[in-house]
Every structure is written in C-alpha cells, then in structure tokens.
Residue frames as a rotation matrix with the C-alpha (Angstrom) as fourth column:
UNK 1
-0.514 -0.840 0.176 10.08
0.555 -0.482 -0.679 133.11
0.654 -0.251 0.713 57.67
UNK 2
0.676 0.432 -0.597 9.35
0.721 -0.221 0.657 135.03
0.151 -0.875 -0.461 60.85
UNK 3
-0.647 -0.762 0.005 10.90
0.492 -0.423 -0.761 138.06
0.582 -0.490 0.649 62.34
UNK 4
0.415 0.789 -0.453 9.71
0.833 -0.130 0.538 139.47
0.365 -0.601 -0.711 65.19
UNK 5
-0.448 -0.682 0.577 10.44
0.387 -0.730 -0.563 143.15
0.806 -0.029 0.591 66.10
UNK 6
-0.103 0.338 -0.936 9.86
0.961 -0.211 -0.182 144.98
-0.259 -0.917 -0.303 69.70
UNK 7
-0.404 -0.039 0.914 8.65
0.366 -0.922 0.123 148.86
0.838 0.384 0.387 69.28
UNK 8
-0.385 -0.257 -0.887 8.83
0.922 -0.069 -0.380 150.91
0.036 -0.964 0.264 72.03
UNK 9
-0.787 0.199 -0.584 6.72
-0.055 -0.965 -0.255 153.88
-0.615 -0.169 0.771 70.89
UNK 10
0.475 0.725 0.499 3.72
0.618 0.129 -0.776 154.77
-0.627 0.676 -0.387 68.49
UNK 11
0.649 -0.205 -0.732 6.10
-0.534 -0.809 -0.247 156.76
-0.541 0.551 -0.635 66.89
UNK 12
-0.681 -0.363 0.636 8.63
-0.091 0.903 0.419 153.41
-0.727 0.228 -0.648 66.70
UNK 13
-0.176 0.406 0.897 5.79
0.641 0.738 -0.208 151.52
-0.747 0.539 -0.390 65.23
UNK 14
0.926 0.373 -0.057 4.73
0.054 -0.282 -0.958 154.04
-0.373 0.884 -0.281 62.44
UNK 15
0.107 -0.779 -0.618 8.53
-0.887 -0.356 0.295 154.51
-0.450 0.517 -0.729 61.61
UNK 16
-0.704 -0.427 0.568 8.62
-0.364 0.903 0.228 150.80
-0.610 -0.046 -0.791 61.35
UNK 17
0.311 0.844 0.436 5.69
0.394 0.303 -0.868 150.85
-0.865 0.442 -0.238 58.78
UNK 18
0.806 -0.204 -0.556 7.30
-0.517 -0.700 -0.492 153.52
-0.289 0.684 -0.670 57.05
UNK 19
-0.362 -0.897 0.252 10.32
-0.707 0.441 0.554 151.00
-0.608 0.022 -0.794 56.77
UNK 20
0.045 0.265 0.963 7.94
0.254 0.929 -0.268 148.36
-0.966 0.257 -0.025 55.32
UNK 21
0.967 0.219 0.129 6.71
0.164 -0.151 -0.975 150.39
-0.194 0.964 -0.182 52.10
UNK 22
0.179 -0.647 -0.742 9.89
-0.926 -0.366 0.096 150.64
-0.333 0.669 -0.664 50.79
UNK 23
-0.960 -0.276 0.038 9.45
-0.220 0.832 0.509 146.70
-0.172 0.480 -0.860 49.67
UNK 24
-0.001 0.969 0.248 5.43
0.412 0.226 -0.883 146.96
-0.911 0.101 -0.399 49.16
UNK 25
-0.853 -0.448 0.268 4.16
0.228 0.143 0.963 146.97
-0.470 0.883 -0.020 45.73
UNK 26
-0.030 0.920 -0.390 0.58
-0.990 -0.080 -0.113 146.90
-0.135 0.383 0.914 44.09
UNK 27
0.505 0.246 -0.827 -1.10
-0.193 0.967 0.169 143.54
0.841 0.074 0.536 44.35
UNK 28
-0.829 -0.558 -0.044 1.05
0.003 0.073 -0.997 143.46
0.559 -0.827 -0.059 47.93
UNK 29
0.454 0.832 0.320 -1.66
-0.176 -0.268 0.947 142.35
0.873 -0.487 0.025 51.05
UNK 30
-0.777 -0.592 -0.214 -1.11
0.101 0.218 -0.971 142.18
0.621 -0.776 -0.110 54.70
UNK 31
0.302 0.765 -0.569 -3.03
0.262 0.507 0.821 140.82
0.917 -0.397 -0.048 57.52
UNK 32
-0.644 -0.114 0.757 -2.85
-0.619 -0.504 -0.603 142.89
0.450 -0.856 0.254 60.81
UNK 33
0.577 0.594 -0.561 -4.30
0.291 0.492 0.820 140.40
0.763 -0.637 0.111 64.09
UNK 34
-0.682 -0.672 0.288 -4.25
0.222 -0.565 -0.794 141.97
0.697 -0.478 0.535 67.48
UNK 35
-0.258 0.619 -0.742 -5.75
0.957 0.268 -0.110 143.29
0.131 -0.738 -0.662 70.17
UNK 36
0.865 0.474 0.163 -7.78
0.458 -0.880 0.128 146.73
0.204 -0.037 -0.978 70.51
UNK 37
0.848 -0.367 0.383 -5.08
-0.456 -0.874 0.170 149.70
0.272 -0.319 -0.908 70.41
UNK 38
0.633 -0.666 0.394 -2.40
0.351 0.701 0.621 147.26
-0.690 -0.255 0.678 69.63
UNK 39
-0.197 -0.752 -0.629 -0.87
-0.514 -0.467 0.719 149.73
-0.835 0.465 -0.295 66.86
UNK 40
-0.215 -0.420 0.882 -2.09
0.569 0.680 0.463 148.72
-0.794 0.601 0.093 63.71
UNK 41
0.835 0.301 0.460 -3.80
0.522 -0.698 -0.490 151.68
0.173 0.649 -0.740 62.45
UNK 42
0.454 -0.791 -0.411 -0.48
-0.339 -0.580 0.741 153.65
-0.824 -0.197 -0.531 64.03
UNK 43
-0.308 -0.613 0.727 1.61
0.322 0.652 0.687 150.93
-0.895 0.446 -0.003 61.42
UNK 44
-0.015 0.462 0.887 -0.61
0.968 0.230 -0.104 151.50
-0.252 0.857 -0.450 58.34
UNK 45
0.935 0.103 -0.339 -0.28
0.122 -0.992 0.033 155.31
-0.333 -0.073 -0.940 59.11
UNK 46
0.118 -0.993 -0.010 3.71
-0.449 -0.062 0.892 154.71
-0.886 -0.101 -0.453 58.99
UNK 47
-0.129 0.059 0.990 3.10
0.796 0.601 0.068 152.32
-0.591 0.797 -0.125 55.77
UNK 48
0.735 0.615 -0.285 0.63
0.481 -0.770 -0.418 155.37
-0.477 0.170 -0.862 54.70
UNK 49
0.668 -0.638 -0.383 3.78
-0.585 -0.769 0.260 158.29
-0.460 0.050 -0.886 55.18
UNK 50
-0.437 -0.816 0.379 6.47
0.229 0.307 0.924 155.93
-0.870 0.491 0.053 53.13
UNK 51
-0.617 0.188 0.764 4.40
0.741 -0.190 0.645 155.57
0.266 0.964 -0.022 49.79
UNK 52
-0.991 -0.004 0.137 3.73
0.058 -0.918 0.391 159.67
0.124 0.396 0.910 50.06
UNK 53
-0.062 0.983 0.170 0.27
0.663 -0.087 0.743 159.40
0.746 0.159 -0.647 51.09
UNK 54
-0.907 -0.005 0.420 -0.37
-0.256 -0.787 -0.562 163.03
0.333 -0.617 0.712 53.32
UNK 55
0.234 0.943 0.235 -4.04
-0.215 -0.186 0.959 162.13
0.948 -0.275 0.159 53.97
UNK 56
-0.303 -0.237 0.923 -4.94
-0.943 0.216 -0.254 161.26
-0.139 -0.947 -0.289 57.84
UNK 57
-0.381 0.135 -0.915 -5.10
-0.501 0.802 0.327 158.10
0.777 0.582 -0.237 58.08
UNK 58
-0.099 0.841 0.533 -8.10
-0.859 0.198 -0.471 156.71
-0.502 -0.504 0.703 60.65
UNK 59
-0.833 0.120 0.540 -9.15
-0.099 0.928 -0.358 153.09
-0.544 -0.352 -0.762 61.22
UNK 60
-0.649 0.720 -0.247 -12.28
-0.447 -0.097 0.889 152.20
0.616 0.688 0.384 58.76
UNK 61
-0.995 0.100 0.003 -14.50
0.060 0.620 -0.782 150.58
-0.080 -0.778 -0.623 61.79
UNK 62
-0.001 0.982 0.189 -17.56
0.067 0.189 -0.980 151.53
-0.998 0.011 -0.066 60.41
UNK 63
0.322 0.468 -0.823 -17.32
-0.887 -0.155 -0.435 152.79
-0.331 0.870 0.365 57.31
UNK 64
0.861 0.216 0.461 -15.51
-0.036 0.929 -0.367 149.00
-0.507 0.299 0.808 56.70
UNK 65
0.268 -0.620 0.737 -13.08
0.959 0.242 -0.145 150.50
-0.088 0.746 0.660 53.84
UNK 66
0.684 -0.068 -0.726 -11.38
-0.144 -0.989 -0.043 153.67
-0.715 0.134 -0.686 53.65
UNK 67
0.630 -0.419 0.654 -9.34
0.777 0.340 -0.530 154.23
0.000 0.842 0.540 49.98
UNK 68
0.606 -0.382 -0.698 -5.99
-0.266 -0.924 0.274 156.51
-0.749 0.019 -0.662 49.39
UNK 69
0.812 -0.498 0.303 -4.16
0.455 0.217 -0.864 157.16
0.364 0.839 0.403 46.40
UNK 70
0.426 -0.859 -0.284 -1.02
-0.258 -0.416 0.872 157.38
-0.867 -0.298 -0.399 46.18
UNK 71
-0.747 -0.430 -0.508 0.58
-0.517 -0.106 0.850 158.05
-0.419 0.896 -0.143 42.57
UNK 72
-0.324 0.655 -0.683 -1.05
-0.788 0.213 0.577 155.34
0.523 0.726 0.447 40.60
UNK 73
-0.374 0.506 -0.777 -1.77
0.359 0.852 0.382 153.06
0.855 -0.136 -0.500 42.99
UNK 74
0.264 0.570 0.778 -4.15
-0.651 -0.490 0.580 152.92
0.712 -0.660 0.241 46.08
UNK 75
-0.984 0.177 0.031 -3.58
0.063 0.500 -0.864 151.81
-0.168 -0.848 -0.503 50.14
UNK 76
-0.018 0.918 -0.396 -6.89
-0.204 0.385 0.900 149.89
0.979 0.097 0.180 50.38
UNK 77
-0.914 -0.268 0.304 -7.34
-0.292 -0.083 -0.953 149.97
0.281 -0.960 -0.002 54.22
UNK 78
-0.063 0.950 -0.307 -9.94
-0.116 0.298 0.947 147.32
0.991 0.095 0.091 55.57
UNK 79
-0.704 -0.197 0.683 -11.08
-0.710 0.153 -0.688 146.54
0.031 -0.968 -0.247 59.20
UNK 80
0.018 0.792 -0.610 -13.33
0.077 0.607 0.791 143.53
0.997 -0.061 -0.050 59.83
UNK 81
-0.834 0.146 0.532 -13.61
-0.533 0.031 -0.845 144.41
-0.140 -0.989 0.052 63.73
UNK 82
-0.353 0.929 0.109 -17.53
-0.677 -0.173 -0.716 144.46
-0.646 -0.327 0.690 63.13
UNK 83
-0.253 -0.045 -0.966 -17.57
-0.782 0.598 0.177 141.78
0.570 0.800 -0.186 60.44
UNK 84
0.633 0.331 0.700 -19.16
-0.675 0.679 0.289 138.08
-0.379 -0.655 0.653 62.39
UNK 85
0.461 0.053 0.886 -18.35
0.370 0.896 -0.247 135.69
-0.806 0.442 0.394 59.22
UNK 86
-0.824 -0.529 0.202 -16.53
0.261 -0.039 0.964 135.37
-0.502 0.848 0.170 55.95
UNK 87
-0.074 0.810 0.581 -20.49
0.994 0.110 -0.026 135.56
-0.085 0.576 -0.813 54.35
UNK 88
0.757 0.535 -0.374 -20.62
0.513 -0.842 -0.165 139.27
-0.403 -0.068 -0.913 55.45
UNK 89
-0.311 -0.948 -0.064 -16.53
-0.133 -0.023 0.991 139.57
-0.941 0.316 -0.119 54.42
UNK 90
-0.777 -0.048 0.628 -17.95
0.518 0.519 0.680 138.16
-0.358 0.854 -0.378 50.45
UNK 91
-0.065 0.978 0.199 -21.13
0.989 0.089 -0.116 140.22
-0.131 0.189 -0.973 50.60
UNK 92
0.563 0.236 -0.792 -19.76
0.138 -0.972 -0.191 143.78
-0.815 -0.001 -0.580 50.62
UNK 93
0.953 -0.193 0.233 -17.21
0.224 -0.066 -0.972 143.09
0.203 0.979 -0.020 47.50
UNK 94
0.536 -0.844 -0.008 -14.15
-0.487 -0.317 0.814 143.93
-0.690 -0.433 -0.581 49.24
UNK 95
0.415 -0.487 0.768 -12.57
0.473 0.837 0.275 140.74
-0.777 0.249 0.578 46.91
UNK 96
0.620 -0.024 0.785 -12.60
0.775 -0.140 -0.616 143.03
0.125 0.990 -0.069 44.04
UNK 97
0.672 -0.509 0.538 -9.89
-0.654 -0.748 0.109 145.49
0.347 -0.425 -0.836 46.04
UNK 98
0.395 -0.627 0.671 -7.77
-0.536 0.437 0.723 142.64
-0.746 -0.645 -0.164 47.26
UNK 99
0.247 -0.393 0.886 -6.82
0.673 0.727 0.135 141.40
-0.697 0.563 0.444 43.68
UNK 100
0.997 0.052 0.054 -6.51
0.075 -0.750 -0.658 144.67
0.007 0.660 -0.751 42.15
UNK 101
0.468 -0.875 0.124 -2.59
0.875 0.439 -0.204 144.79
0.124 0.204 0.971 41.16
UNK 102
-0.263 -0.180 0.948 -3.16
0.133 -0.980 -0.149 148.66
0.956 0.087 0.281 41.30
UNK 103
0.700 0.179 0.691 -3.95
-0.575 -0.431 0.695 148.58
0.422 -0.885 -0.198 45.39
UNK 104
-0.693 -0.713 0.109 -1.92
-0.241 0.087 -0.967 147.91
0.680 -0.696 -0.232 48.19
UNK 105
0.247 0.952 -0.179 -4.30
0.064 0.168 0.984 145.99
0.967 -0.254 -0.020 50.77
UNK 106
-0.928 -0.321 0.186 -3.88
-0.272 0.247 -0.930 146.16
0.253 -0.914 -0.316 54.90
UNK 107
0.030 0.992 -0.122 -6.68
-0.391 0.124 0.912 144.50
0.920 0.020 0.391 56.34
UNK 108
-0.554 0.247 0.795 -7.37
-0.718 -0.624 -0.306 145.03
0.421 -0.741 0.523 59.79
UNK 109
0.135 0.766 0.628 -8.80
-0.698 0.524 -0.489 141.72
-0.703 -0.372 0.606 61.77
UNK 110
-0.223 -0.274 -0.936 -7.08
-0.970 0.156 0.185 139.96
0.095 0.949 -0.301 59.09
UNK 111
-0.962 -0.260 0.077 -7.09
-0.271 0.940 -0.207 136.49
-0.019 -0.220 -0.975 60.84
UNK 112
-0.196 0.980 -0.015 -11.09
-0.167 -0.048 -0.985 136.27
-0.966 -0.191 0.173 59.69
UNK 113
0.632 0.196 -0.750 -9.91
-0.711 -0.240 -0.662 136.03
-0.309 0.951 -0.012 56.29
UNK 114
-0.067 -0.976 -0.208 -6.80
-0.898 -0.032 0.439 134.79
-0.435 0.216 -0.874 56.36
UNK 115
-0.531 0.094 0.842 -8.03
-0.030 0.991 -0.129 131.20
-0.847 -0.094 -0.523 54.80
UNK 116
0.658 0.750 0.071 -9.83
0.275 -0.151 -0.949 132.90
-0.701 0.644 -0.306 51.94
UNK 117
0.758 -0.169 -0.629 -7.46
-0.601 -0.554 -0.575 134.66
-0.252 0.815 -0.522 50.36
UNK 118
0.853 -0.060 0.518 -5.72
0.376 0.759 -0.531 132.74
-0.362 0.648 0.670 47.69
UNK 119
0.526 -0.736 0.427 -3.12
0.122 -0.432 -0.894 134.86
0.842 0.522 -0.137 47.22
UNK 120
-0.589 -0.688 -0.424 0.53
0.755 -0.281 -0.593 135.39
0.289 -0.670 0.684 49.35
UNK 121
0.657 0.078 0.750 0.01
-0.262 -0.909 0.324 137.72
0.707 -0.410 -0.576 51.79
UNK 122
-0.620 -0.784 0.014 2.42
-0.046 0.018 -0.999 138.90
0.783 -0.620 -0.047 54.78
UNK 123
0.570 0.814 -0.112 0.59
0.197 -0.003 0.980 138.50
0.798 -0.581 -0.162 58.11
UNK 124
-0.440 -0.892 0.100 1.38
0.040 -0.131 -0.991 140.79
0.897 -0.432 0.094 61.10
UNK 125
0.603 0.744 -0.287 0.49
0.265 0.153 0.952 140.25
0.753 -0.650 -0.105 64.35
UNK 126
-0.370 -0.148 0.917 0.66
-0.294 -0.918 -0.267 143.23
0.881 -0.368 0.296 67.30
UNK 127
0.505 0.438 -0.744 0.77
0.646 0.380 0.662 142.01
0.573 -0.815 -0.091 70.82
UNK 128
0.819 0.236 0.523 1.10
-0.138 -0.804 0.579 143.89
0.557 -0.546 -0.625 74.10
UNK 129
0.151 -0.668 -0.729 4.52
0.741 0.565 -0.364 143.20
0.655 -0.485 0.580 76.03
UNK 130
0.863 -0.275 0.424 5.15
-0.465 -0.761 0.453 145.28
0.198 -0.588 -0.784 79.36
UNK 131
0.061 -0.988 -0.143 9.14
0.030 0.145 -0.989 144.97
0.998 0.056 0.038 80.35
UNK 132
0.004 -0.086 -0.996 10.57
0.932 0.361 -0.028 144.96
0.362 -0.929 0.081 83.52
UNK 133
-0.874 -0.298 -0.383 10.97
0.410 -0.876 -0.254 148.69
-0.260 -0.379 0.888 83.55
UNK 134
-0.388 0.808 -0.443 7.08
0.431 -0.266 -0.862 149.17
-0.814 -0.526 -0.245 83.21
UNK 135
-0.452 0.257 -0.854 6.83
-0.715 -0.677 0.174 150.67
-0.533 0.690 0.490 79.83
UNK 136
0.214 0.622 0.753 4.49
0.025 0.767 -0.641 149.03
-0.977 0.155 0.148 77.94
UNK 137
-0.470 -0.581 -0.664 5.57
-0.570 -0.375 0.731 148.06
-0.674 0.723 -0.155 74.26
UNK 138
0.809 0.584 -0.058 4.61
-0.530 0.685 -0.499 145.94
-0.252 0.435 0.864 71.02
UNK 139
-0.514 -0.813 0.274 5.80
-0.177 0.413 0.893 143.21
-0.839 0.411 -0.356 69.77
UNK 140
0.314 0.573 -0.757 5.37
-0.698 -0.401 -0.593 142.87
-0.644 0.714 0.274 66.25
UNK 141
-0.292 -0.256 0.922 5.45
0.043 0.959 0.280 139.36
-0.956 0.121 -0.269 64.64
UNK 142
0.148 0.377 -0.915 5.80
-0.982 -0.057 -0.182 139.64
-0.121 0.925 0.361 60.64
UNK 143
0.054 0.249 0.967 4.73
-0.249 0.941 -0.229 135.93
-0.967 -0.228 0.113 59.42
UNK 144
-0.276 -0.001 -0.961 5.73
-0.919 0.293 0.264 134.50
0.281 0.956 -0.082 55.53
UNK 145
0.420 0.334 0.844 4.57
-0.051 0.937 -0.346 131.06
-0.906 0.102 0.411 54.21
UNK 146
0.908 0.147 0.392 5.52
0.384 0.086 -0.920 131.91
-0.169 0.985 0.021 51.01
UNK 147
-0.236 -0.899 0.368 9.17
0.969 -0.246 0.019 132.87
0.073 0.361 0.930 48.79
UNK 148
0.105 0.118 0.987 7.44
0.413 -0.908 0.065 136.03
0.905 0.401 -0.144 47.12
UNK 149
0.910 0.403 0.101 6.99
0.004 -0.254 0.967 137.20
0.415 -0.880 -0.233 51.18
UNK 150
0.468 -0.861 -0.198 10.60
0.685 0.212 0.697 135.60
-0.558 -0.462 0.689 52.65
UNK 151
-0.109 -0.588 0.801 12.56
0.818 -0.511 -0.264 137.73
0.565 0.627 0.537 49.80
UNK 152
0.304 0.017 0.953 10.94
-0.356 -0.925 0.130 141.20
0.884 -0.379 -0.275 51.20
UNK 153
0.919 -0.168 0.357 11.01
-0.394 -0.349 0.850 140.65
-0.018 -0.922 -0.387 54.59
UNK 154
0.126 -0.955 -0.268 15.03
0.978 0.074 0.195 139.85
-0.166 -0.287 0.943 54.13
UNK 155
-0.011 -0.061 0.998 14.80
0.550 -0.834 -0.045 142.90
0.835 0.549 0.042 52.35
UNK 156
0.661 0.485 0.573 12.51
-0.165 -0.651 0.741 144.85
0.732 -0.584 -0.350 54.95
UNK 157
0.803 -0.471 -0.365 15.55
0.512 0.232 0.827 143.44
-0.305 -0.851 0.427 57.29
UNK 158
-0.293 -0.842 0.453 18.32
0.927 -0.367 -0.084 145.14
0.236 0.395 0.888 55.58
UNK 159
-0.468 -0.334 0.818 16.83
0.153 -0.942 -0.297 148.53
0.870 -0.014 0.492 55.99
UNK 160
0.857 0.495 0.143 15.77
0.096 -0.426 0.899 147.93
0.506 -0.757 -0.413 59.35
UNK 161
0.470 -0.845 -0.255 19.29
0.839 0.338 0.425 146.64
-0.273 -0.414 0.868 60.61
UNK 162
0.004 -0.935 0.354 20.41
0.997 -0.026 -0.079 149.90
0.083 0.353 0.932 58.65
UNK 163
0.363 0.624 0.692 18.19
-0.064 -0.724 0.687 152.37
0.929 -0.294 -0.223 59.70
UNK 164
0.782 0.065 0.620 18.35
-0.578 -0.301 0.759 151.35
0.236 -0.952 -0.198 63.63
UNK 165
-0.110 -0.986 0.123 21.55
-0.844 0.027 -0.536 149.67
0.525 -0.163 -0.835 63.55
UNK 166
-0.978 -0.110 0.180 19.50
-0.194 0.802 -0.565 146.34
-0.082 -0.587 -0.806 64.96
UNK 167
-0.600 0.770 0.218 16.43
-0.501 -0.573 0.648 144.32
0.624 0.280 0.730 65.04
C-alpha cells in the first residue's frame, strides 16, 4: 500500500506526524529517505508532539541516537547521515533499540538499512516538489509491504481525510 501526501508547510508536515502517532505503537519502526532539509526531523517532531513528548526534538547527526520517553515507552530517533556501511550501522548496537517492543524507532537515512531489518517497518520518503505558483512543498510517500503496515496507514487515512477533510 502507498499513499502519498503533499504538505505545504513545516508546520503541515509536523501536523501530519502528529496524525501518524495516533496508530504508532511500541515495537512500531519507520524509515525516513530524503534529501537534506526535506522535513524529516520537522515529521518526527510532529510524531514527537502526538505521543506527549515536550522535549525539543533535534536531528541526532552526530551524536547518531537521541532517546525520549514518553509514558512507558521511548521515540528512539536514529540518523545514519554519517554512517558509510551496514558494518558501522551493527557496530554501535543500535539493533538492540530497534527490537525493543518498549521503543518506537524513526530512523533517519533509513534506506541504508532498510534490507537488514527483519521486521515490518513503514518507510517514508520526503521529496522536494515546487508547484506552479512557486512555493516549494513536500511530497511525502508512506510505503507498506506488509498487512501489519496496510491496516494503519488505512487507519492513518481516516484521520487524515477527517482532520483536513482530504488527502
């Protein structure tokens, strides 16, 4: 399943995260592939503000991993910008945070992994689109392979279509 949504602000896209967590769970991952300042740390902020998390929420580019709780579980927020290879991706332990049933994973640069992990994940991908009227927007392309994945994102359609009346 595939839906592809157009966001016309960084305020759009984080509202449109903040739409997502209301069908994200623990043990829930998502793959973010894009281009530089394509809105995925804006998204994961909006993800962030649904499941009640107040911290700021900042891109992990060096430090790799940045961790927030939120009730009993944790957003596990990875970037592999600086990452070459899956060897350095296996060597810092990150695996043991992406199977944890008690985190919520977004990993940043996701399409470097995306062949490792063994488990469903949703996989979004944040491209630049300028219109005819010059404003410059994303599109956002959410990507299932899997049931567990198609189910939410009918879901995650229902309360966009009822939120903005369209998607």
């Amino acid at each position: 399943m595939q839906i592809e949504i157009l966001s016309t602000s960084p305020g759009h896209t984080s509202k449109i995260g903040r739409m997502l967590s209301e069908v994200i769970i623990g043990g829930d991952i998502l793959l973010f592939s894009g281009e530089l300042g394509g809105g995925k740390t804006t998204f994961i902020s909006g993800l962030a503000r649904g499941l009640d998390i107040t911290d700021d929420i900042s891109s992990p580019s060096f430090t790799i991993l940045n961790k927030y709780m939120t009730g009993k579980l944790k957003l596990v927020h990875i970037d592999l910008y600086r990452l070459d290879g899956i060897d350095e991706f296996e060597n810092i332990g990150i695996d043991e945070y992406i199977y944890s049933s008690s985190n919520i994973v977004c990993i940043e640069w996701g399409e470097k992994v995306r062949d490792f992990i063994d488990r469903d994940h949703l996989v979004l991908d944040f491209k630049y689109q300028v219109d005819d009227d010059g404003i410059n927007k994303r599109k956002i392309v959410f990507k299932s392979s899997s049931p567990y994945w198609n189910n939410k994102l009918r879901k995650f359609k229902k309360i966009m279509v009822k939120e903005q009346g369209t998607l």
